[in-house]
C-alpha positions as CSV (number, residue, x, y, z in Angstrom):
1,X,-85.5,-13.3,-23.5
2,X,-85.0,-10.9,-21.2
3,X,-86.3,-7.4,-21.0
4,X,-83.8,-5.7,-18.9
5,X,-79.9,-6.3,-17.8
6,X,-78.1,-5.7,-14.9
7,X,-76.2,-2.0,-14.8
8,X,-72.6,-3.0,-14.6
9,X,-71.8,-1.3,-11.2
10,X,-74.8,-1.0,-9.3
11,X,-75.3,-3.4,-6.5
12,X,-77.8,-3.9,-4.0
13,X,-77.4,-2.0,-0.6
14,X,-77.6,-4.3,2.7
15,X,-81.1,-3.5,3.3
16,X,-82.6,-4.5,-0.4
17,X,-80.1,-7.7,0.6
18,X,-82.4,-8.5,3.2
19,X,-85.5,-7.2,1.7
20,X,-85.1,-9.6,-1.2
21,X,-83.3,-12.3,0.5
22,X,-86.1,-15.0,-0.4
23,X,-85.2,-13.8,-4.3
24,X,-81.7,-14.0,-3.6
25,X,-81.8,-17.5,-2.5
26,X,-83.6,-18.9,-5.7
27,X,-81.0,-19.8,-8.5
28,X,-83.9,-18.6,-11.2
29,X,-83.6,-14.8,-9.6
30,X,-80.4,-14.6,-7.7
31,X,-78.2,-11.5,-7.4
32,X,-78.1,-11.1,-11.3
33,X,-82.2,-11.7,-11.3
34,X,-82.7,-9.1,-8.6
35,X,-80.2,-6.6,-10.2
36,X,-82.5,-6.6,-13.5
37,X,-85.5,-6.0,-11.7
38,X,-84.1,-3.3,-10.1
39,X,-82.7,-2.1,-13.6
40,X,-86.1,-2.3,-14.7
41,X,-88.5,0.3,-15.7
42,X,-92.5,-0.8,-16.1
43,X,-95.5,1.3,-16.9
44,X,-98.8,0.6,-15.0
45,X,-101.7,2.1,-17.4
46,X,-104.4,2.3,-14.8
47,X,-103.8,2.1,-10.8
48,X,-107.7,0.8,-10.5
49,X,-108.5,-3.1,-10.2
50,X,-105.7,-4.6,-12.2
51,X,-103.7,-1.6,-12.1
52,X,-103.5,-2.1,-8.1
53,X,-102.4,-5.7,-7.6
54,X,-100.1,-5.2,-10.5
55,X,-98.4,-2.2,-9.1
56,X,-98.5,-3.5,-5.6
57,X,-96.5,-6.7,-6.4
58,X,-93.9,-5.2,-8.9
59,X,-93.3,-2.7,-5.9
60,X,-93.0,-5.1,-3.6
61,X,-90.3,-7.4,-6.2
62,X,-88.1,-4.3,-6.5
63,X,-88.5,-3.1,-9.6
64,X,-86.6,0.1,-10.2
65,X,-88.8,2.1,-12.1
66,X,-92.8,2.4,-12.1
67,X,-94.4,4.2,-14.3
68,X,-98.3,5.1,-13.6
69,X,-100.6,6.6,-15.9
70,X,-104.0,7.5,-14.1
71,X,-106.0,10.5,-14.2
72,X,-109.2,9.7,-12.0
73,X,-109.8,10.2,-8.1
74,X,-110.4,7.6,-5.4
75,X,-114.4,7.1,-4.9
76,X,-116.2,4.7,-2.8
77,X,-117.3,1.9,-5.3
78,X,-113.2,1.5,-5.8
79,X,-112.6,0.2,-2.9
80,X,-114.1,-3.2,-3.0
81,X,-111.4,-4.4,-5.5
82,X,-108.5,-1.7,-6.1
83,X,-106.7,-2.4,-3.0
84,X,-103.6,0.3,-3.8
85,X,-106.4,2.8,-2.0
86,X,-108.1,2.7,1.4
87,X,-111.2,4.8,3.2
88,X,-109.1,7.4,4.0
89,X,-107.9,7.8,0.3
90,X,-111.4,8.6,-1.2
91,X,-111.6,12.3,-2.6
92,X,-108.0,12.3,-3.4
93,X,-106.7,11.4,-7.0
94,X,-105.6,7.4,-7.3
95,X,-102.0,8.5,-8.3
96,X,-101.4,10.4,-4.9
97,X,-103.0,7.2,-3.2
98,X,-100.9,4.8,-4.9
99,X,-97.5,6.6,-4.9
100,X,-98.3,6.7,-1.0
101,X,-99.1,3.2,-0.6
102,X,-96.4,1.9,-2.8
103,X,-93.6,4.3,-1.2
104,X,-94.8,2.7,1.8
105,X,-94.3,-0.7,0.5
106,X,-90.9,-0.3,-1.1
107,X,-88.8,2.9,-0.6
108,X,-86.2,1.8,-3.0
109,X,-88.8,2.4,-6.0
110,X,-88.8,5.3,-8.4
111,X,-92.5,6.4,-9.0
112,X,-93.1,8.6,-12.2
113,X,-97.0,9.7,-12.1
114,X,-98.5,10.9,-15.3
115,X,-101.6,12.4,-14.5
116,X,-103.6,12.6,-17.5
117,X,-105.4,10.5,-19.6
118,X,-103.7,8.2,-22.1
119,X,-104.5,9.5,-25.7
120,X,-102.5,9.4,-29.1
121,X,-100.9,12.7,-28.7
122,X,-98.7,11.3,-25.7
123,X,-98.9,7.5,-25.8
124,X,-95.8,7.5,-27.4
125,X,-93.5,9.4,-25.3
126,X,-94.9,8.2,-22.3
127,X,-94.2,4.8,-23.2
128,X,-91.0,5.1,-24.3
129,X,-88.2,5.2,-21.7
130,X,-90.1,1.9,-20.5
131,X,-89.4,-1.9,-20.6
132,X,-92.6,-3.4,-20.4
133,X,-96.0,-2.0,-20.9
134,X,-99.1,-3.2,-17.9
135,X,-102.4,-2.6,-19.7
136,X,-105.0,-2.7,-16.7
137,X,-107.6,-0.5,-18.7
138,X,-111.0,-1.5,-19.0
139,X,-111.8,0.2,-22.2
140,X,-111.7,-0.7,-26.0
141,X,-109.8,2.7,-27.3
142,X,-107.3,2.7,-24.5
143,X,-106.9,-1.1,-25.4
144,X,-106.4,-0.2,-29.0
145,X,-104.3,2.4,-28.1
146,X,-101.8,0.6,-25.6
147,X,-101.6,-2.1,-28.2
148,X,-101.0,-0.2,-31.1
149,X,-98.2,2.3,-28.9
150,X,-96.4,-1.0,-28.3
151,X,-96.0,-2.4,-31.6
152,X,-94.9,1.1,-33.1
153,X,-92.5,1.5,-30.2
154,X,-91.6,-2.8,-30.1
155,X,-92.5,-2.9,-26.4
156,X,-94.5,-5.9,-24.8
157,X,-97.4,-5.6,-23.6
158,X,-98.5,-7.5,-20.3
159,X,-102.0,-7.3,-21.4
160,X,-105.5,-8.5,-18.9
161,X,-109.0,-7.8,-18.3
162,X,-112.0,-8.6,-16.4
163,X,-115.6,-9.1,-16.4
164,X,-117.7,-9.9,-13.4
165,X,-116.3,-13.7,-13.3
166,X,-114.2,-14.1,-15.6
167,X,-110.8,-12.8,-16.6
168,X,-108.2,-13.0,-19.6
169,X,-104.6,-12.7,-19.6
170,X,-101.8,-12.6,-22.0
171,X,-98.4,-10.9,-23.4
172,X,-99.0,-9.2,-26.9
173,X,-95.7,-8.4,-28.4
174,X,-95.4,-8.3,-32.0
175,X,-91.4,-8.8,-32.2
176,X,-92.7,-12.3,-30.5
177,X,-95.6,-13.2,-31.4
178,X,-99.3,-11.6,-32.3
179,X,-100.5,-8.8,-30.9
180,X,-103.8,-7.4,-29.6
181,X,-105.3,-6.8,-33.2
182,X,-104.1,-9.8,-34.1
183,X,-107.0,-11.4,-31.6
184,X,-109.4,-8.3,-32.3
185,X,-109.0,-6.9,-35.4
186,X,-111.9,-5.0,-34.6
187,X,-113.8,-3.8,-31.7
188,X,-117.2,-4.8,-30.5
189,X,-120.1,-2.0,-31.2
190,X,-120.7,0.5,-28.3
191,X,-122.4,-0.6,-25.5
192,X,-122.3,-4.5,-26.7
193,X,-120.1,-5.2,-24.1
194,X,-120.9,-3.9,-20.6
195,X,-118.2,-2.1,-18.5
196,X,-118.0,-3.4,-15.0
197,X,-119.6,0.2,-13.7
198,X,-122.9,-1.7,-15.7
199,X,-122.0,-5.0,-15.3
200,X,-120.6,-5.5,-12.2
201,X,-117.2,-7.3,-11.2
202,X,-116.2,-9.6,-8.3
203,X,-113.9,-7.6,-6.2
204,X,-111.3,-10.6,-6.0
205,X,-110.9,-11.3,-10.0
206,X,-108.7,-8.3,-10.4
207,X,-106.3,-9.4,-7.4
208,X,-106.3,-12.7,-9.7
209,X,-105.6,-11.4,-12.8
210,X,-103.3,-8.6,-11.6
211,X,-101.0,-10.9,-9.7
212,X,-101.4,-12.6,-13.3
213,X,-99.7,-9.8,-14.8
214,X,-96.9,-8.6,-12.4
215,X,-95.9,-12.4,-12.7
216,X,-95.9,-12.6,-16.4
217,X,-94.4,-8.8,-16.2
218,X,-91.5,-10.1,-14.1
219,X,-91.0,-13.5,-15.7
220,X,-89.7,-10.8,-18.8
221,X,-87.6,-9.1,-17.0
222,X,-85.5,-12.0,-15.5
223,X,-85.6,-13.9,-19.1
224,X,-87.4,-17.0,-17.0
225,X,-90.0,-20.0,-17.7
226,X,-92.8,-19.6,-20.7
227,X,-94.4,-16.1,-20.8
228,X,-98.4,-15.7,-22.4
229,X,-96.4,-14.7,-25.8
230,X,-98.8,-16.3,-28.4
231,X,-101.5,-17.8,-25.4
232,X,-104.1,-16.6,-24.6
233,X,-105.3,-17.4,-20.5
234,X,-108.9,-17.5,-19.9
235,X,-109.8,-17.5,-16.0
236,X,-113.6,-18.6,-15.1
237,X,-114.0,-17.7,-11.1
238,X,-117.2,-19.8,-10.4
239,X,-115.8,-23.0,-12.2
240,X,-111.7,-22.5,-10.9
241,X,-110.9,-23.2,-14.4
242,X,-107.9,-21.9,-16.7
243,X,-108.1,-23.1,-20.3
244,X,-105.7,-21.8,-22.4
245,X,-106.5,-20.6,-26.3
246,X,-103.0,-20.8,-29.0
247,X,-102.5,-17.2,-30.6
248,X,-100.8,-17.0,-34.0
249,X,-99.5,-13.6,-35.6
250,X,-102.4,-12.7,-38.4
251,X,-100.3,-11.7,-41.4
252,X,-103.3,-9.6,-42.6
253,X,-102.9,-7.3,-39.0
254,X,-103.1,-4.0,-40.2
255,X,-100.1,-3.0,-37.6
256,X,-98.3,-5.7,-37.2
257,X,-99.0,-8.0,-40.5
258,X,-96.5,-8.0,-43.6
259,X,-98.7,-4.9,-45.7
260,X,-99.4,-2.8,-42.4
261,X,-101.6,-0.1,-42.9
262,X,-101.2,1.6,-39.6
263,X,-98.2,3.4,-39.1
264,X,-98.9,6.2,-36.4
265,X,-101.8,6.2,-33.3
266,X,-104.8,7.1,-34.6
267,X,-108.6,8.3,-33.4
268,X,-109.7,5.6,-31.0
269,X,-112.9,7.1,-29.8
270,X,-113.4,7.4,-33.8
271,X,-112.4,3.7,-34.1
272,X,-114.3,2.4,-31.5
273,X,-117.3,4.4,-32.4
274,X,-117.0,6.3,-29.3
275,X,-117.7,9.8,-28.4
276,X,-117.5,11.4,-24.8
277,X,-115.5,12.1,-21.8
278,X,-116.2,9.0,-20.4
279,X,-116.5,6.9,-23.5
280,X,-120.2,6.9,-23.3
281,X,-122.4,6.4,-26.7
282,X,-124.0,9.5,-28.2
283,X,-127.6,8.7,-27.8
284,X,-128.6,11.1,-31.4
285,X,-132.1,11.0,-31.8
286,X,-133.0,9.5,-28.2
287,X,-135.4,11.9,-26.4
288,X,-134.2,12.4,-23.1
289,X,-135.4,13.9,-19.9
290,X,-133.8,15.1,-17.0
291,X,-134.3,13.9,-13.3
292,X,-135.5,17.6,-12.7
293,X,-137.6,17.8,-15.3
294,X,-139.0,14.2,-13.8
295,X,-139.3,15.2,-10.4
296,X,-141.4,18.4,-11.9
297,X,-143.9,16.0,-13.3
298,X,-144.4,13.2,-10.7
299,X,-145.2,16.7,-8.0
300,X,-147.5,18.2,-11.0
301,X,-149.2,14.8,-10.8
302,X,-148.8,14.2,-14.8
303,X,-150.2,10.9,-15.9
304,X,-146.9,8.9,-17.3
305,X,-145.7,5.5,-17.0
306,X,-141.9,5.1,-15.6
307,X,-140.3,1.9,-16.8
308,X,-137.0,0.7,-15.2
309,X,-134.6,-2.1,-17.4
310,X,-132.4,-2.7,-14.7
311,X,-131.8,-6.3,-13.5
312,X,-133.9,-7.8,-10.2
313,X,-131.0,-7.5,-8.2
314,X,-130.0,-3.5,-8.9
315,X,-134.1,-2.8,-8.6
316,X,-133.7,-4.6,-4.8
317,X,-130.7,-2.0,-4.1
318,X,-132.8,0.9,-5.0
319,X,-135.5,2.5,-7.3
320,X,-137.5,5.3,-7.9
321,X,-141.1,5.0,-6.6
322,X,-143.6,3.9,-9.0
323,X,-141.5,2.6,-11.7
324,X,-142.5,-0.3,-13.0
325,X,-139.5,-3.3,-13.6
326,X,-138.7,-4.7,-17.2
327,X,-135.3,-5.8,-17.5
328,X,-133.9,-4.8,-20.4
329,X,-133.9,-8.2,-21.9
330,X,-137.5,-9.1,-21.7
331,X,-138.4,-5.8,-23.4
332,X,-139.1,-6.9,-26.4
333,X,-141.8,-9.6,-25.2
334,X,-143.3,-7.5,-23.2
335,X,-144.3,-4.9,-24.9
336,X,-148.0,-5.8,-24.5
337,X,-147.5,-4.6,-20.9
338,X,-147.5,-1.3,-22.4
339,X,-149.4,1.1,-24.3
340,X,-148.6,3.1,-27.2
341,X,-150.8,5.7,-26.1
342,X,-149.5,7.2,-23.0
343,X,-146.3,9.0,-21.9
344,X,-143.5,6.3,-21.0
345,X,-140.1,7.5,-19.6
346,X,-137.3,4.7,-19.3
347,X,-134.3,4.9,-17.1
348,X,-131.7,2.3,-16.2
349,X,-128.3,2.9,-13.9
350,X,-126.5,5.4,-16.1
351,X,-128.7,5.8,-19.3
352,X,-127.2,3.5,-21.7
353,X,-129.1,0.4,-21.2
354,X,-132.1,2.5,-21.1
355,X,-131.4,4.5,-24.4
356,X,-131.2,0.9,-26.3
357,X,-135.0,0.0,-24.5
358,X,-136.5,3.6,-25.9
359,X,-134.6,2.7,-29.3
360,X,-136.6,-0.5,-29.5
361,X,-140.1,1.1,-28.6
362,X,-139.7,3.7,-30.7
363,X,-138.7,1.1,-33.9
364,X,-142.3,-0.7,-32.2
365,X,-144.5,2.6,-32.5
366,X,-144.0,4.3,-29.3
367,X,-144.4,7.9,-30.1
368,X,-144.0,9.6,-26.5
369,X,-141.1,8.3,-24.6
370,X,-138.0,9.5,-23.0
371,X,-134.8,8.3,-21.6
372,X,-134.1,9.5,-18.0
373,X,-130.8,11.4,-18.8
374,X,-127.9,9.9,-16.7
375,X,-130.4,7.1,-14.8
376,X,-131.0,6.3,-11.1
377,X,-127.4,7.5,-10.5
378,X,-128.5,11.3,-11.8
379,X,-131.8,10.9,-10.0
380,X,-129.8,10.5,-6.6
381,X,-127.6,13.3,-7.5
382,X,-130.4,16.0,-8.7
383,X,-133.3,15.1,-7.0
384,X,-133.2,12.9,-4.0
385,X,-129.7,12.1,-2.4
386,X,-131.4,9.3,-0.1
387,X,-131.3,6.7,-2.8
388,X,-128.1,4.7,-2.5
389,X,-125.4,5.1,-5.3
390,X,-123.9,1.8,-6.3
């Protein structure tokens, strides 16, 4: 089934015959194929790992109309994987970048920019004027939110997502098939699940999995082959394995089941249990100090003891001097390491991993503790610039 049709009327100029000539020649595209593509209107959300690729590609295939919503700016730790942006981009905001590129790419494309962050105020009419939805988020409430936009609105949703190795892929459209709650009726609990800022990411896997998507996006458009409708792709780098897991429709889906309960976009954050500007957890009743307030006490020569959970590998790229390493994992068995009685400050990258470490010493009897407020990457940015950011 096809997404779009072709506009009686509207041809292709010589140039876009050229341009798409290797289309042209393939009975499954063909004039009529490359007409609906141009016809076609799709909404990147996200121009970062998956949004890049993704956007790149459908560019590149001539599809009328992209849409991209994307608030953030171009910084250096983007550029080993979102390949929309280059050196000379970083500093400006991603949309700018990738209107620039993509302009650059295919003239003939319409880009609308929404610069602002998704929510449930303007999900809606964003989304609507478009045929197909491209979720390349990397968070659970924007997840949510796409998913539950499209099934209100009866849009598809060319869905992926990524995690250091590994990727998933699939089309959630609930006029087909299940949709994203019907795989996850509920979301992990915060901090569970690393982001790829904590956990890291191979800078290829999104290239994978966005090509993934701009593939399955355009395969709806022309009406062609079997789209992910009701599959579920799993992608394991290391191995170069696919396996492939059956979706069915949950009829207990509270959105898209037979007795929904959902009926309008809802609190997200709320939902997912997530509070902050950069959907970081609330840390209530973690004692935190700042990098300031740390550097005051290592030059006042106060007797503490600074304990860094980080992995091997981040501790090699760069620590503070005199912390002692205990991953976050072996924690909890070592504990004997440590004594009750003196004045222990934790830190980790960003403060989350380390916020769960003082959480389990203080459930063990440790009295005075802290959490280094915003980690090593705070301690670079307060107090000594010289240790590398990554």
């Amino acid at each position: 089934m096809s997404t779009t049709t072709a506009t009686p009327g509207v041809q292709l100029s010589k140039d876009e015959i050229l341009r798409y000539s290797r289309h042209l020649i393939m009975p499954e595209v063909g004039m009529e194929g490359q007409l609906k593509l141009k016809n076609a209107k799709v909404l990147c959300v996200g121009a970062g790992g998956l949004g890049s690729p993704l956007a790149l590609y459908l560019a590149a295939a001539g599809v009328g109309k992209l849409g991209i919503v994307e608030f953030d700016t171009v910084d250096f730790t983007n550029l080993q994987r979102q390949v929309i942006h280059g050196t000379s981009d970083v500093g400006r905001t991603k949309l700018q970048s990738a209107r620039e590129t993509l302009l650059e790419i295919n003239p003939n494309v319409e880009i609308e920019g929404f610069e602002t962050r998704l929510s449930s105020e303007n999900a809606l009419d964003i989304f609507r004027d478009y045929d197909v939805i491209a979720d390349g988020t990397d968070n659970f409430p924007t997840r949510y939110l796409v998913n539950d936009a499209c099934v209100l609105l009866g849009k598809p949703n060319a869905y992926a997502s990524i995690f250091r190795f590994e990727g998933q892929a699939s089309i959630f459209w609930a006029e087909q098939g299940p949709c994203y709650r019907c795989l996850y009726p509920e979301p992990p609990p915060p901090g569970l699940v690393p982001s790829c800022a904590e956990g890291g990411v191979l800078g290829v896997l999104p290239g994978i999995m966005g090509c993934i998507q701009a593939m399955e996006t355009i395969k709806l458009i022309l009406g062609i082959g079997d789209p992910l409708i009701g599959r579920l792709l799993l992608f394991d780098a290391l191995a170069m394995k696919f396996r492939e897991l059956k979706l069915r429709k949950n009829p207990d889906c509270p959105i898209c089941g037979t007795n929904r309960t959902i009926s309008k976009l809802i609190d997200y954050e709320l939902f997912c249990g997530i509070r902050g500007e950069e959907h970081v957890p609330v840390f209530n009743g973690i004692p935190e100090i700042t990098p300031v307030e740390l550097k005051k006490k290592i030059d006042a020569h106060e007797p503490f003891v600074l304990i860094d959970v980080r992995e091997p590998h981040e501790y090699q790229i760069c620590k503070i001097p005199g912390s002692k390493l205990i991953p976050l994992g072996e924690v909890a068995k070592r504990m004997n390491e440590l004594d009750s009685a003196d004045e222990i400050v934790v830190h980790c990258k960003s403060g989350m991993r380390s916020s769960k470490a003082v959480e389990l010493l203080m459930k063990s009897g440790f009295g005075k503790i802290h959490n280094l407020k915003g980690g090593i990457l705070a301690w670079s940015d307060q107090v000594d610039p010289s240790v590398p950011k990554y």
